[in-house]
mmCIF file of the N, C-alpha and C atoms, coordinates in Angstrom:
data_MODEL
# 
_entry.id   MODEL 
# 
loop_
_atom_site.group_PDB 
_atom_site.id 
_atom_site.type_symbol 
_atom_site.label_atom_id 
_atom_site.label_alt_id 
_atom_site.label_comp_id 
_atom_site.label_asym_id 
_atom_site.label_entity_id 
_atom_site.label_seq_id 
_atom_site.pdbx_PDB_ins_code 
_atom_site.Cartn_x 
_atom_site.Cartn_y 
_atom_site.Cartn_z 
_atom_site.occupancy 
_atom_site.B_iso_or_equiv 
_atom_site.pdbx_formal_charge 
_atom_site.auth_seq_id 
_atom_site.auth_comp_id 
_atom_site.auth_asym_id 
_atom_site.auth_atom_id 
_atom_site.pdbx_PDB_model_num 
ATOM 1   N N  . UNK A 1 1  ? 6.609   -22.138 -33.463 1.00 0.00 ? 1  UNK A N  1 
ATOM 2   C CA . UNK A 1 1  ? 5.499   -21.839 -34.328 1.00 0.00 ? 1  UNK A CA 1 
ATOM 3   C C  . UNK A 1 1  ? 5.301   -22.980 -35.311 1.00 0.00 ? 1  UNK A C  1 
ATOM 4   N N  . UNK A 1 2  ? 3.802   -23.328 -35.745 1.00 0.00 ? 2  UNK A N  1 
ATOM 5   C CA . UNK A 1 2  ? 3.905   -24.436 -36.512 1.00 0.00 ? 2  UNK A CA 1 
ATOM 6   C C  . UNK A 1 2  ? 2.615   -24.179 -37.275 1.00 0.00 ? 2  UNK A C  1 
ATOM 7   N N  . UNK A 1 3  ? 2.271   -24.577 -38.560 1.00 0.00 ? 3  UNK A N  1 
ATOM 8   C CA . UNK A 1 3  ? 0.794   -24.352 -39.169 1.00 0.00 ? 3  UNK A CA 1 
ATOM 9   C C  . UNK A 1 3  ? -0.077  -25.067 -38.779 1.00 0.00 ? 3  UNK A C  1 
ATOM 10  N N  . UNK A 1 4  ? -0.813  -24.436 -38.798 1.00 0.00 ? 4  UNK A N  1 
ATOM 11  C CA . UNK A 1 4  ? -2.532  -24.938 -37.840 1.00 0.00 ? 4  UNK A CA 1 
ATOM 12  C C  . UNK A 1 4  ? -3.752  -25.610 -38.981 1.00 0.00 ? 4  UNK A C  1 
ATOM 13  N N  . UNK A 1 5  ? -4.537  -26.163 -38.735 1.00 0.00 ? 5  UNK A N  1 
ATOM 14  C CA . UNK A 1 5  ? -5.834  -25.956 -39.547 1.00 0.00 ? 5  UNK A CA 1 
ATOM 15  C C  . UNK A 1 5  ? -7.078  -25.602 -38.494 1.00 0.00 ? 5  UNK A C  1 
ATOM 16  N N  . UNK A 1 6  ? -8.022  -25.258 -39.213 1.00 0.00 ? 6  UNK A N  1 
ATOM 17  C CA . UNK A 1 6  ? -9.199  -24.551 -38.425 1.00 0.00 ? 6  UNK A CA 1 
ATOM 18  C C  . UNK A 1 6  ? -9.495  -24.876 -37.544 1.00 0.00 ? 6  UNK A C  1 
ATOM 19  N N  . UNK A 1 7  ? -9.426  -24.835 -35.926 1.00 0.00 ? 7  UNK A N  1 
ATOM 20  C CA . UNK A 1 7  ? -9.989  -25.098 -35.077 1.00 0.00 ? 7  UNK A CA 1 
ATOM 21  C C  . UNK A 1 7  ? -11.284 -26.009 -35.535 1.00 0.00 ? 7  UNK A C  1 
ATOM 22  N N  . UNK A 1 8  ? -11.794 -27.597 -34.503 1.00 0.00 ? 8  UNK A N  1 
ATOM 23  C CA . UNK A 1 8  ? -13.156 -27.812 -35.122 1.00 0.00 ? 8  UNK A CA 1 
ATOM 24  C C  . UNK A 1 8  ? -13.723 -28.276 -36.389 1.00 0.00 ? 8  UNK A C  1 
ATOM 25  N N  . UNK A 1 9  ? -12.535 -28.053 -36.788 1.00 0.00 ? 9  UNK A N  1 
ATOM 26  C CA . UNK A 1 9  ? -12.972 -28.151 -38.803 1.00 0.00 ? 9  UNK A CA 1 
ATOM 27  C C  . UNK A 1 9  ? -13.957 -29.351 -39.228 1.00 0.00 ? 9  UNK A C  1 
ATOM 28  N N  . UNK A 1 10 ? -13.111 -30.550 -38.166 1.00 0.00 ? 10 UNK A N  1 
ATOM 29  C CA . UNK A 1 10 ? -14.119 -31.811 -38.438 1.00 0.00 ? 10 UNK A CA 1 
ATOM 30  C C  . UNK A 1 10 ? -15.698 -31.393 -38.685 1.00 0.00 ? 10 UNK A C  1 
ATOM 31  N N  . UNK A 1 11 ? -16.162 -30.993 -37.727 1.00 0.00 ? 11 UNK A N  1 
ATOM 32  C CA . UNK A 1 11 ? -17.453 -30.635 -37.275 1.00 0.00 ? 11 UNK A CA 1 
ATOM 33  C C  . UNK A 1 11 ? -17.973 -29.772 -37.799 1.00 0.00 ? 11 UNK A C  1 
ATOM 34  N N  . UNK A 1 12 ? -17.304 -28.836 -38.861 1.00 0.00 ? 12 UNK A N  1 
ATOM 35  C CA . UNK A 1 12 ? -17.798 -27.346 -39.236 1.00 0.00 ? 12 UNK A CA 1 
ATOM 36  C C  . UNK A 1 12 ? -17.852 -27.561 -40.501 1.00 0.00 ? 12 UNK A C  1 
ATOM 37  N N  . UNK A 1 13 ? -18.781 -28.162 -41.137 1.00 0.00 ? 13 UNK A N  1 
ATOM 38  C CA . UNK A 1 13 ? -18.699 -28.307 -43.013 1.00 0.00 ? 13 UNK A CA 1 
ATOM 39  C C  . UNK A 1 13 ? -18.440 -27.155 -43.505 1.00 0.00 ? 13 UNK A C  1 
ATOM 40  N N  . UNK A 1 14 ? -18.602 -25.859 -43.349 1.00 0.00 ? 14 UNK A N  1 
ATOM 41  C CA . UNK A 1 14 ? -18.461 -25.063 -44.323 1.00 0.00 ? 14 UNK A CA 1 
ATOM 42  C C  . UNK A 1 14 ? -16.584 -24.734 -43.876 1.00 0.00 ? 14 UNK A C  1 
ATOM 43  N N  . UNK A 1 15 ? -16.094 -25.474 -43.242 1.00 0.00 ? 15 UNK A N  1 
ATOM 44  C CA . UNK A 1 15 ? -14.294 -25.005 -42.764 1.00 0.00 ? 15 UNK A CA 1 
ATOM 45  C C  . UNK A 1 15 ? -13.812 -26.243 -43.856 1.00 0.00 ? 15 UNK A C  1 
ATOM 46  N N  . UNK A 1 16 ? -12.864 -25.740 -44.387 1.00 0.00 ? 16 UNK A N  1 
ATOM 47  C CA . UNK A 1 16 ? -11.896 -26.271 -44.878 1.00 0.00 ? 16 UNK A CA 1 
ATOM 48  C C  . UNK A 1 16 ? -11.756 -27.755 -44.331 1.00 0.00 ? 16 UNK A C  1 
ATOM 49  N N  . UNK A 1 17 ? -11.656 -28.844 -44.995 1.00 0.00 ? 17 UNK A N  1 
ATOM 50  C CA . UNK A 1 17 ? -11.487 -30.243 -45.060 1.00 0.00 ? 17 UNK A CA 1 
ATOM 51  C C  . UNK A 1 17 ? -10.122 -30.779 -44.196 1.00 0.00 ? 17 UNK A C  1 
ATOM 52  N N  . UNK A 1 18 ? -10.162 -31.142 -43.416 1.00 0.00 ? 18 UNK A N  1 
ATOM 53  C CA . UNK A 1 18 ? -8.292  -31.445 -42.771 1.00 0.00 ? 18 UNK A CA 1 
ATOM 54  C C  . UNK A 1 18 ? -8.350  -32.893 -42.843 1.00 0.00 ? 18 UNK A C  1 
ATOM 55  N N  . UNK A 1 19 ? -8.812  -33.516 -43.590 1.00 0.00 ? 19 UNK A N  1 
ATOM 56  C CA . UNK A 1 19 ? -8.855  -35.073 -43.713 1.00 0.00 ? 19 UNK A CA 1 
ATOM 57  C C  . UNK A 1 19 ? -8.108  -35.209 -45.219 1.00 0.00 ? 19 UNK A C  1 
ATOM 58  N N  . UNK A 1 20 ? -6.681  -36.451 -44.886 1.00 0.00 ? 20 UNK A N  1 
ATOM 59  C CA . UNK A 1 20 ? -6.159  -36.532 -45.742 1.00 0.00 ? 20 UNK A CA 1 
ATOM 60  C C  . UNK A 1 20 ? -6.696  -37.714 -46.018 1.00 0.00 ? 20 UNK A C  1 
ATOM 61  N N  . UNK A 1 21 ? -6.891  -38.192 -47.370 1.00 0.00 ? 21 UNK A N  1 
ATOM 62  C CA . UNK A 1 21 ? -7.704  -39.599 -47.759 1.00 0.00 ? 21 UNK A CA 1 
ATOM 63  C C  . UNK A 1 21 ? -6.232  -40.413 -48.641 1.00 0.00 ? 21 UNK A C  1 
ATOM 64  N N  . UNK A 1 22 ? -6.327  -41.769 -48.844 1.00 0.00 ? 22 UNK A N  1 
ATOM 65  C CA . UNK A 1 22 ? -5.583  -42.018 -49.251 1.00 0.00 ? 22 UNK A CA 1 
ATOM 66  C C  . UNK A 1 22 ? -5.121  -42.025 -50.570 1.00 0.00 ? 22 UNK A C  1 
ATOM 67  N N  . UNK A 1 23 ? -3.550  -41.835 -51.085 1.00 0.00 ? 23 UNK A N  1 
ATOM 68  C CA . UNK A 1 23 ? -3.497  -41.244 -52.120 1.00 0.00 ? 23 UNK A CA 1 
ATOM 69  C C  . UNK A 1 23 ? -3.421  -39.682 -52.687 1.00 0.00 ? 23 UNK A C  1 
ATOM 70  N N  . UNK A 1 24 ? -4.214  -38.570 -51.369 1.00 0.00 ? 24 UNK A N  1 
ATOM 71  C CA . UNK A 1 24 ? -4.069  -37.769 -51.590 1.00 0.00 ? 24 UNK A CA 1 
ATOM 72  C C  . UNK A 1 24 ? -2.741  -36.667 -51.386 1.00 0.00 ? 24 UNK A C  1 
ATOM 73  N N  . UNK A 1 25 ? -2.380  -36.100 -51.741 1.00 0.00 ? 25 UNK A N  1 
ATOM 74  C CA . UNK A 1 25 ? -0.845  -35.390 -51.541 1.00 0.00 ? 25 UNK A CA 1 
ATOM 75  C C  . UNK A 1 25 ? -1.467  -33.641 -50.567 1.00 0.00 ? 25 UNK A C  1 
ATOM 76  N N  . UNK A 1 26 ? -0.457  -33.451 -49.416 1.00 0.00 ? 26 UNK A N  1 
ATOM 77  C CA . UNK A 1 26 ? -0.492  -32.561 -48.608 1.00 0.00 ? 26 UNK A CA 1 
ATOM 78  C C  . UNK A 1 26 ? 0.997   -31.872 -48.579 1.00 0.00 ? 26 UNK A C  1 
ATOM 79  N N  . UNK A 1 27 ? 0.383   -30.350 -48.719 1.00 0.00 ? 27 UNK A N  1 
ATOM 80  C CA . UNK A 1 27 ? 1.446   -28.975 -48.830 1.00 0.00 ? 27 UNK A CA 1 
ATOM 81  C C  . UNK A 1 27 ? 1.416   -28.071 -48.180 1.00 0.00 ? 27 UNK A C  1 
ATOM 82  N N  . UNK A 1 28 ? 2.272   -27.835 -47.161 1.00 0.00 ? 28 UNK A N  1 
ATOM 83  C CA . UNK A 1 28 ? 1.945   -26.513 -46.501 1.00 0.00 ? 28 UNK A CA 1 
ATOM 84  C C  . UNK A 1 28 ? 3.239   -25.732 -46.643 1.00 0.00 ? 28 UNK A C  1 
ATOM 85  N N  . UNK A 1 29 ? 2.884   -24.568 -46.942 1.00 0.00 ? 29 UNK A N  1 
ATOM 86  C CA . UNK A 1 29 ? 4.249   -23.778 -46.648 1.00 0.00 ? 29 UNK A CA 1 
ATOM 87  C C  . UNK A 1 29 ? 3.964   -22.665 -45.838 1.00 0.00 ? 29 UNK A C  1 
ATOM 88  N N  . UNK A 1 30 ? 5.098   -22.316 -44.873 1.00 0.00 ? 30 UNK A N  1 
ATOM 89  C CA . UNK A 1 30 ? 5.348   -21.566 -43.557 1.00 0.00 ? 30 UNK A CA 1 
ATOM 90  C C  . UNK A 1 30 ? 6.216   -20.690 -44.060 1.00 0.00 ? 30 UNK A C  1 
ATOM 91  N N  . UNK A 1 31 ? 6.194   -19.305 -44.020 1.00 0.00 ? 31 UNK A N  1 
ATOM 92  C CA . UNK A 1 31 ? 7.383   -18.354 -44.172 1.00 0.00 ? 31 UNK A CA 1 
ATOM 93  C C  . UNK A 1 31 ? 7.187   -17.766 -42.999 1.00 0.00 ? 31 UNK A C  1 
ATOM 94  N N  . UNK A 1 32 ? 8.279   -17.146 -42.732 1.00 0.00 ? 32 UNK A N  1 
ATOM 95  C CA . UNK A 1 32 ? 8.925   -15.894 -41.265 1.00 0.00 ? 32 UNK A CA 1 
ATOM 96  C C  . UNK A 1 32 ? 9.538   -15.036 -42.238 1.00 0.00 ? 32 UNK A C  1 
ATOM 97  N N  . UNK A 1 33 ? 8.589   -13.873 -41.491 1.00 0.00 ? 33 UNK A N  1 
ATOM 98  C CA . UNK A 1 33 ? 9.336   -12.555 -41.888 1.00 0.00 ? 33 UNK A CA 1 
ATOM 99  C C  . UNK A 1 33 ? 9.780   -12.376 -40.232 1.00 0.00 ? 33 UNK A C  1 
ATOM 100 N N  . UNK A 1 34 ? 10.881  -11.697 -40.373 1.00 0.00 ? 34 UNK A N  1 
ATOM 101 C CA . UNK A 1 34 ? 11.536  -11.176 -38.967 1.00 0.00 ? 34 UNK A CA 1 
ATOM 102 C C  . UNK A 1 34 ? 12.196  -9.473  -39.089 1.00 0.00 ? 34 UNK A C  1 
ATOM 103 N N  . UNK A 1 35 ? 11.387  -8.668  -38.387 1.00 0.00 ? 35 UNK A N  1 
ATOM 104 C CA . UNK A 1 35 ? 12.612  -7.087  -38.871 1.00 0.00 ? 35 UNK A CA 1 
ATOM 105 C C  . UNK A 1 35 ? 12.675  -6.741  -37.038 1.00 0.00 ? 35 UNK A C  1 
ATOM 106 N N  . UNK A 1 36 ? 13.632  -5.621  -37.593 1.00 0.00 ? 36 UNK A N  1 
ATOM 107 C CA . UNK A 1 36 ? 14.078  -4.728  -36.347 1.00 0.00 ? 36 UNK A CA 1 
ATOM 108 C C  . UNK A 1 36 ? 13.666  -3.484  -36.497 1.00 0.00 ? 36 UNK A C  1 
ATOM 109 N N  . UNK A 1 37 ? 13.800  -2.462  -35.963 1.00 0.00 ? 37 UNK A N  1 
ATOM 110 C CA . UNK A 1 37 ? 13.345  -0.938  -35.867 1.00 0.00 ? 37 UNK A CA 1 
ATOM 111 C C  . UNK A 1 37 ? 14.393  -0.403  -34.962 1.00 0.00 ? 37 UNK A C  1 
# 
């Protein structure tokens, strides 16, 4: 499993930006929840 950004995004102005420019700082954080039953 790994974090994604929007399918397309390039192309889709109103989606979220996935272009890092220079200088700019990038954060993603991933949590797992895992249970049993």
């Amino acid at each position: 499993l790994e974090t994604q950004h929007f399918p397309d995004s390039p192309n889709k102005p109103h989606f979220p930006s996935t272009v890092l420019r220079p200088g700019q700082k990038f954060e993603s954080t991933t949590i797992f929840r895992f249970s049993s039953k």
